[in-house]
PADOSE-147733 format. One record per residue: x, y, z of N, C-alpha, C, O in turn; residue in three letters. Coordinates in Angstrom, 2 decimals. Layout:
BEGIN
nxx,nyy,nzz,caxx,cayy,cazz,cxx,cyy,czz,oxx,oyy,ozz,r
X,Y,Z,X,Y,Z,X,Y,Z,X,Y,Z,ALA;
...
***
This chain:
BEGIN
nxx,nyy,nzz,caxx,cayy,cazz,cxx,cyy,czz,oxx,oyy,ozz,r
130.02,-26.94,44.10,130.48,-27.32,42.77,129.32,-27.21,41.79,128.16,-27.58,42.02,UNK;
129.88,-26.52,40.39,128.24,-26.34,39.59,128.75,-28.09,38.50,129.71,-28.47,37.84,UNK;
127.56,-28.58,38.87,127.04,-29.74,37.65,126.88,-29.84,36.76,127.42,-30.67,36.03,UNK;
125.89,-28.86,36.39,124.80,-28.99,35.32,125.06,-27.23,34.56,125.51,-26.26,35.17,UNK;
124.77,-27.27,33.63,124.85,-26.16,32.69,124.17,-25.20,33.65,123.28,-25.46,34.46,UNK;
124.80,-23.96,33.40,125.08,-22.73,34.05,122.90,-22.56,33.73,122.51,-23.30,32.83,UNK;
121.64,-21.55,34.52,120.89,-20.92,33.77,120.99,-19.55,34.49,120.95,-19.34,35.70,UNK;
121.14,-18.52,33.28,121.54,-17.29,32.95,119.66,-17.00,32.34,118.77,-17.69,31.84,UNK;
119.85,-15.24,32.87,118.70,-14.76,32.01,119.02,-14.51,30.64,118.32,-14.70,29.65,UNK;
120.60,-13.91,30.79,120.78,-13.17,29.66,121.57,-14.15,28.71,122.34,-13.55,27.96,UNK;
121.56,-15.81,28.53,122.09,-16.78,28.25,122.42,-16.60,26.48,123.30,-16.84,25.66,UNK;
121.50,-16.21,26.53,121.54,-16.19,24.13,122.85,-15.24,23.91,123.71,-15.38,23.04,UNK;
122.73,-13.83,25.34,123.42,-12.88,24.78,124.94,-13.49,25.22,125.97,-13.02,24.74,UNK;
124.95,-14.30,25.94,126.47,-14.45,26.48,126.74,-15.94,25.53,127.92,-16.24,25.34,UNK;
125.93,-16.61,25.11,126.89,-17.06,24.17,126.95,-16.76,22.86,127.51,-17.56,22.11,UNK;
126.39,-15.56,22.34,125.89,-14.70,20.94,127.47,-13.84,21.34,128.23,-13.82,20.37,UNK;
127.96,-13.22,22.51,129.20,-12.53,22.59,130.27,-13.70,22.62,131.33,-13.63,22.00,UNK;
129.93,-14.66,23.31,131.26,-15.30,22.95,131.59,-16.10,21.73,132.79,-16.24,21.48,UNK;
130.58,-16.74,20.83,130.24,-16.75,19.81,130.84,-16.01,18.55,131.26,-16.46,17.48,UNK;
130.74,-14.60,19.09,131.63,-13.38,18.07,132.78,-13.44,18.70,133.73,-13.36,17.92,UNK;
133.11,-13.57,19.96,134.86,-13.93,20.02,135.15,-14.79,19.40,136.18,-14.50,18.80,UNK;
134.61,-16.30,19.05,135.75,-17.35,18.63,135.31,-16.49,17.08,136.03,-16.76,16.12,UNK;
134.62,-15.90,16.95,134.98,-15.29,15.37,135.81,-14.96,14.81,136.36,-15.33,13.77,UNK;
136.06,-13.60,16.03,137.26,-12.95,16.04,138.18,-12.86,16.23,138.89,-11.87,16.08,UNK;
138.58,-14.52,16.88,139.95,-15.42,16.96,140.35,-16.16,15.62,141.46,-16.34,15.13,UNK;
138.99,-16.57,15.12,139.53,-17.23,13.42,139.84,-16.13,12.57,140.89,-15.96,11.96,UNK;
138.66,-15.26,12.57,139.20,-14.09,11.18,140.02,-13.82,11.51,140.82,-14.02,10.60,UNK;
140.76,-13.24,12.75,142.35,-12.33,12.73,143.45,-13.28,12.94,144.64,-13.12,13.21,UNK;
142.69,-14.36,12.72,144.16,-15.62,12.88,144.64,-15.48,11.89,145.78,-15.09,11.66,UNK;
143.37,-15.96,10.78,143.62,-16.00,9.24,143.83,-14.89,8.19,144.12,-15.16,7.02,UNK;
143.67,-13.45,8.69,143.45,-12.33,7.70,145.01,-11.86,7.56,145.62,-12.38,8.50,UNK;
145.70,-11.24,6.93,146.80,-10.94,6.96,146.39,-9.80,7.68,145.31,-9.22,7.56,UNK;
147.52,-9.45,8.58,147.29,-8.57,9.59,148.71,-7.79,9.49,149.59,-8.56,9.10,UNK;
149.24,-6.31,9.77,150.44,-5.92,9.73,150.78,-5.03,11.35,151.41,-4.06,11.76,UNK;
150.19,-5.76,11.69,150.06,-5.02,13.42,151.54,-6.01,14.16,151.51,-7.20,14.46,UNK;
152.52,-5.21,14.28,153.86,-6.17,14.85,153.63,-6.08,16.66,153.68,-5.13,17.45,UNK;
153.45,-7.09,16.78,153.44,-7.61,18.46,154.82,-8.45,19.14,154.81,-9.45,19.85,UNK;
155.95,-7.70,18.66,157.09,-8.10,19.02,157.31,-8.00,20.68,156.70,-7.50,21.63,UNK;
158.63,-8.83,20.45,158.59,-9.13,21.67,158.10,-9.73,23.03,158.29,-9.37,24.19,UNK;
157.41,-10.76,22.50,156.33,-11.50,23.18,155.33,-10.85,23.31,155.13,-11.26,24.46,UNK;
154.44,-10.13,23.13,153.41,-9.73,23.22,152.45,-10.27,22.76,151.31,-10.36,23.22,UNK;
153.20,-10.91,21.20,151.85,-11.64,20.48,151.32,-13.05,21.33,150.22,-13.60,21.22,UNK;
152.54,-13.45,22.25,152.50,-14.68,22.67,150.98,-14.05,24.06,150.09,-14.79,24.49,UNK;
151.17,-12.68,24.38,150.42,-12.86,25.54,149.39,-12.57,24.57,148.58,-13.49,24.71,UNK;
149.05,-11.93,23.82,147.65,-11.84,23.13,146.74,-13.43,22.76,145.56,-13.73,22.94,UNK;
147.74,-14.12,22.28,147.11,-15.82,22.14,146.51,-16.41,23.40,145.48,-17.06,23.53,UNK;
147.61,-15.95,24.47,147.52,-16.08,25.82,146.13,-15.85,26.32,145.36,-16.71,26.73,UNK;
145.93,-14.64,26.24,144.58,-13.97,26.45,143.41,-14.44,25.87,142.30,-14.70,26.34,UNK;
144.00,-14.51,24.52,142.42,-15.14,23.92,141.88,-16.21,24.16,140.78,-16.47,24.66,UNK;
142.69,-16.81,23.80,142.32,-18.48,24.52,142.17,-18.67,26.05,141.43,-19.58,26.40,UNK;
142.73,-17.99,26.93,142.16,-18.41,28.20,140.67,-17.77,28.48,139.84,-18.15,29.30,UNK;
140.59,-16.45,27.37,139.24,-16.04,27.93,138.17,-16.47,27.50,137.15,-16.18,28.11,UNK;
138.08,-17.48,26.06,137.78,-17.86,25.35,137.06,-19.05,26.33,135.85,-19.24,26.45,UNK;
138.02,-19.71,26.93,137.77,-21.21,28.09,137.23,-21.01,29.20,136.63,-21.91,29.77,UNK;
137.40,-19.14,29.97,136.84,-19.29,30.96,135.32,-18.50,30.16,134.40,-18.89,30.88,UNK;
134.99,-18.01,29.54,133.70,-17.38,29.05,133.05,-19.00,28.74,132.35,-19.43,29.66,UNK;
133.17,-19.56,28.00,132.56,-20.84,27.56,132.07,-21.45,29.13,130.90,-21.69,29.45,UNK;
133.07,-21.59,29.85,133.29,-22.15,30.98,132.12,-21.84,31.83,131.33,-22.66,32.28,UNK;
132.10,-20.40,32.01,130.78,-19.81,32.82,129.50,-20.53,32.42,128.62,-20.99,33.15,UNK;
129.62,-20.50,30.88,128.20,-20.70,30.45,127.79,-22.18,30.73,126.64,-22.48,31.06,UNK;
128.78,-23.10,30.57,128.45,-24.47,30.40,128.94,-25.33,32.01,130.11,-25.69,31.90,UNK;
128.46,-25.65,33.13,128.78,-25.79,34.49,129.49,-27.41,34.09,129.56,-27.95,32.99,UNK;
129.86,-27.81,35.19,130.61,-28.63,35.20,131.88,-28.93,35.05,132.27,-28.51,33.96,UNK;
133.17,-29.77,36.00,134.43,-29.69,35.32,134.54,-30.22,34.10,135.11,-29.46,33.31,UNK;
133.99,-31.90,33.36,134.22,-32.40,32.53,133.92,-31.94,31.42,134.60,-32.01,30.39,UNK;
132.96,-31.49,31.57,132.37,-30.32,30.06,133.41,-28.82,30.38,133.16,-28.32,29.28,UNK;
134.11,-28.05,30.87,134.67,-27.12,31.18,136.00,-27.23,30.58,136.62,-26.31,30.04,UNK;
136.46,-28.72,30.79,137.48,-29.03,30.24,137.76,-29.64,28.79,138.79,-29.59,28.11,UNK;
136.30,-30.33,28.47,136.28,-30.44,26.97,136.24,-29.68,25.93,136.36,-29.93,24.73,UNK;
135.94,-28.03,26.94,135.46,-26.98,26.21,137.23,-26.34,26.20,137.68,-25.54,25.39,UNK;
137.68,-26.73,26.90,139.54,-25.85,27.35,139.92,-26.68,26.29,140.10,-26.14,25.20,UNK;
140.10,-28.03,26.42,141.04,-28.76,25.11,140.15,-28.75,23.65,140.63,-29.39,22.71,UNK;
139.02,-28.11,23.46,138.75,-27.95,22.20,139.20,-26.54,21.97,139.67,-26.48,20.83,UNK;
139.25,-25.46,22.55,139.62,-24.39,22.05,141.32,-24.47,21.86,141.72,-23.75,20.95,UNK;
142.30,-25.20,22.53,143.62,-25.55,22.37,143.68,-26.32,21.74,144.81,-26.82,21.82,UNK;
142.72,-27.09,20.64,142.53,-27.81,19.74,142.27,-26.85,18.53,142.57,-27.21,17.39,UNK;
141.87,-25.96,18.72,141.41,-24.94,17.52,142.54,-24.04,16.98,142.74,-23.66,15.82,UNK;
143.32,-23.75,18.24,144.33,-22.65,18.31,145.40,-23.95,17.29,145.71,-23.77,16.12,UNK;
145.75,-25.03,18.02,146.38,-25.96,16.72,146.13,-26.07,15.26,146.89,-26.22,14.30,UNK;
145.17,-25.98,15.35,144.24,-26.02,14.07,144.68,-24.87,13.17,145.19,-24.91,12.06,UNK;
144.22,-23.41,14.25,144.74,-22.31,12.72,145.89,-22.27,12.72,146.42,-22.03,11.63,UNK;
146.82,-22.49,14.01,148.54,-22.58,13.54,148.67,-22.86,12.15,149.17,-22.07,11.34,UNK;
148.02,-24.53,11.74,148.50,-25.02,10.54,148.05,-24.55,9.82,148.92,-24.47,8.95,UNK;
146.83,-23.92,9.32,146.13,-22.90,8.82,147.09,-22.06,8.12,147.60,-22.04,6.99,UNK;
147.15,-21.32,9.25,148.09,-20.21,9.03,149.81,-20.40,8.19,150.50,-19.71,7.45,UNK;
149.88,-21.33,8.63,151.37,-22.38,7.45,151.08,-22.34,6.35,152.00,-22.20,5.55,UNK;
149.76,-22.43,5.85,149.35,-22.86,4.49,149.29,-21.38,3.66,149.32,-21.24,2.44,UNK;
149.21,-20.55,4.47,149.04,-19.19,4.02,150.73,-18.53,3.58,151.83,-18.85,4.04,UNK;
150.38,-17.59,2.58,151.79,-16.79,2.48,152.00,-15.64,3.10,153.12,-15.14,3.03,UNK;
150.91,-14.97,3.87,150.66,-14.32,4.85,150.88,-14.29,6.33,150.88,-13.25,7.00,UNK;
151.08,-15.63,6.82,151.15,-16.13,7.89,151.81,-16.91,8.39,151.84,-18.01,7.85,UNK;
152.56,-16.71,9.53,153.24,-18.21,9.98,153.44,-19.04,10.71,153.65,-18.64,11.85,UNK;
153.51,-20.46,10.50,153.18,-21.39,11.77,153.99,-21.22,13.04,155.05,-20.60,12.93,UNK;
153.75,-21.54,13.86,154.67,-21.11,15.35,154.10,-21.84,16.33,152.98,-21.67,16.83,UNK;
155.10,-22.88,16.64,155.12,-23.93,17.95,154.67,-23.01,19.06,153.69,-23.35,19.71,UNK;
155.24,-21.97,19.31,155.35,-20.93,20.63,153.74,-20.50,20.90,153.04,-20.35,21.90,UNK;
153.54,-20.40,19.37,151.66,-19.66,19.27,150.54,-21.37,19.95,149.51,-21.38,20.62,UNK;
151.27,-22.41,19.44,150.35,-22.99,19.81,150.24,-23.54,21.06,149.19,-24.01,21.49,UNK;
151.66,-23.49,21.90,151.58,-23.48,23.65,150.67,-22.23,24.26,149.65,-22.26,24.95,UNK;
151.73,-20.71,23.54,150.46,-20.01,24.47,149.12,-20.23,24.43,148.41,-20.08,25.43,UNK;
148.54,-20.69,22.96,146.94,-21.13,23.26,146.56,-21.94,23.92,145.36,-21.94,24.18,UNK;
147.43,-22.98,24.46,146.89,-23.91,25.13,146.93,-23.59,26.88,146.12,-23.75,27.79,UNK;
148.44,-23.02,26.81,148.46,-22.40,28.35,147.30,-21.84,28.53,146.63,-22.31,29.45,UNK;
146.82,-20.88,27.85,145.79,-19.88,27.99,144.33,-20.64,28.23,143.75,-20.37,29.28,UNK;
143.67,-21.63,27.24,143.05,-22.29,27.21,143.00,-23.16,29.18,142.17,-23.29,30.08,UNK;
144.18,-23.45,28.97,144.41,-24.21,30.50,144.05,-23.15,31.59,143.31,-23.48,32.51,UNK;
144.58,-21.83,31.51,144.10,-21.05,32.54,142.93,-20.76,32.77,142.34,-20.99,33.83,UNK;
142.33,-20.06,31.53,141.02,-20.40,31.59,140.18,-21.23,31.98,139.12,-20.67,32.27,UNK;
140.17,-22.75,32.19,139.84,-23.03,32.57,139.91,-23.64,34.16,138.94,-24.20,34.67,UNK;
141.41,-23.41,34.97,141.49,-23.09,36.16,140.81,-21.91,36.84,140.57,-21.87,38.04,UNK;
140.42,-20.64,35.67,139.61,-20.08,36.67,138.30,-20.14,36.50,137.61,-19.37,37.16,UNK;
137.85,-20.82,35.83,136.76,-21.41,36.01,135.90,-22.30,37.15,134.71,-22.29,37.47,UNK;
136.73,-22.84,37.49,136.75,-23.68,38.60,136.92,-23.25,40.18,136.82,-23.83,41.26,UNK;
137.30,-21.62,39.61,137.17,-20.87,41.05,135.80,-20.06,41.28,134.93,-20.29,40.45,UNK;
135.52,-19.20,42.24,134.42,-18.88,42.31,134.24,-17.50,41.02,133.11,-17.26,40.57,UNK;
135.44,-16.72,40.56,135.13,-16.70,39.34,134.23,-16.47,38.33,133.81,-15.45,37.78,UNK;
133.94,-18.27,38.14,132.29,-18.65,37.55,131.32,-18.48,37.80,130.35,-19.07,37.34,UNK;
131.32,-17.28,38.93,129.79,-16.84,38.78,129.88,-15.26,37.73,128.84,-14.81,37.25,UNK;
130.90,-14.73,37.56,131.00,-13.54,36.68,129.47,-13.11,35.89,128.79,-12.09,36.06,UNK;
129.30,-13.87,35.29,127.77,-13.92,34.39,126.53,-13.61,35.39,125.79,-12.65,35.22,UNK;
126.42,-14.35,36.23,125.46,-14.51,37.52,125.64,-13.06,38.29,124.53,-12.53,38.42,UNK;
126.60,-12.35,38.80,126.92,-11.34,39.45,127.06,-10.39,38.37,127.21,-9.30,38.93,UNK;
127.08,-10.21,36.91,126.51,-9.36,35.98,125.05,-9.45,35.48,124.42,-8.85,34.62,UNK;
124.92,-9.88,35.86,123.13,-10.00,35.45,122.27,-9.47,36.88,121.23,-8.81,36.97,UNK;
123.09,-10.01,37.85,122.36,-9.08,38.84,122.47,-8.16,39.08,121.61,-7.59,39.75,UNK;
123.80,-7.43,38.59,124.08,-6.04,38.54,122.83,-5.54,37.39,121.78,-5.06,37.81,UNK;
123.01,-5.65,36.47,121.92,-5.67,35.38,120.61,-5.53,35.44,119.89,-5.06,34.56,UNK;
120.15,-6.10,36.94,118.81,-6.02,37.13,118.58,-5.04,38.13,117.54,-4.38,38.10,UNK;
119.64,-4.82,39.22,119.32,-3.93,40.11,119.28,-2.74,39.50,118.55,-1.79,39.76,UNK;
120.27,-2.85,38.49,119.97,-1.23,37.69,118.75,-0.79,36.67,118.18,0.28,36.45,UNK;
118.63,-2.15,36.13,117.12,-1.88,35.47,116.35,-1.19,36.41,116.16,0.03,36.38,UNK;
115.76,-2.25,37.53,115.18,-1.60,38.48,115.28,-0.14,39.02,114.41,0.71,39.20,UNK;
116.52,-0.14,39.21,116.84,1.66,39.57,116.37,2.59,38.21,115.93,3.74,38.31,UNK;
116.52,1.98,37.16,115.99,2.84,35.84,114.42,3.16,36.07,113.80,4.22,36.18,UNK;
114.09,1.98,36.08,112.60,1.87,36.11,111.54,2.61,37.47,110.34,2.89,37.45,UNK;
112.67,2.77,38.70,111.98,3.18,39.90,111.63,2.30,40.68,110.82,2.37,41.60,UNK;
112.22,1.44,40.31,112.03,-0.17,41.68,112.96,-0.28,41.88,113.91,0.17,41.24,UNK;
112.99,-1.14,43.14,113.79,-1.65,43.33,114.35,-2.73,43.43,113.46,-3.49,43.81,UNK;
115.69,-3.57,43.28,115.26,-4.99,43.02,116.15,-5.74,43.83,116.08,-6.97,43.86,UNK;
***
């Protein structure tokens, strides 16, 4: 079981990328957008974001109780621009949008809790063996 916050070499860059995801979950929440995701699709796109959103955070920060504060704040956020998005004439609120974020959020952080969470750890060592192979070592 991991405890204590994840240490990563490449730590700035993985939360500098996930960082620009929750970006790119607020700006395209809020921007008027004309991209039609009928048919449930939009529901799996919320789906997606938010669970990957919980398990990326998740990697970085070890522990269940912090893993999970990090799952119900991002299904806290996804609530958040729902109403957001109400306030807009562009946009519209949707009960449906704010389960899939939370489902998603929730999955995310079930796979977190699997082995999973080493994703970061087993990319960075990929990362290095290939440096190494760049460089003519081996590692």
């Amino acid at each position: 079981m991991q405890l204590t916050q994840a240490s990563y070499r490449y730590r700035r860059v993985w939360l500098l990328l996930g960082w620009g995801m929750v970006a790119a979950v607020i700006v395209l929440s809020l921007i008027p957008v004309e991209v039609d995701l009928g048919g449930g699709r939009d529901k799996l796109a919320h789906f997606a974001a938010y669970g990957g959103l919980s398990f990326w955070f998740g990697m970085i920060f070890g522990g269940r109780g912090l893993q999970l504060g990090i799952a119900v704040a991002f299904a806290a956020m996804g609530v958040a621009l729902e109403f957001l998005q109400g306030l807009t004439e562009y946009r519209s609120f949707e009960i449906a949008d704010m389960v899939a974020n939370t489902v998603g959020a929730g999955l995310g952080w079930c796979l977190v809790q699997t082995p999973l969470r080493n994703g970061l750890g087993w990319l960075e060592r990929w990362i290095s063996a290939a440096a190494g192979r760049h460089n003519g070592t081996s590692a």
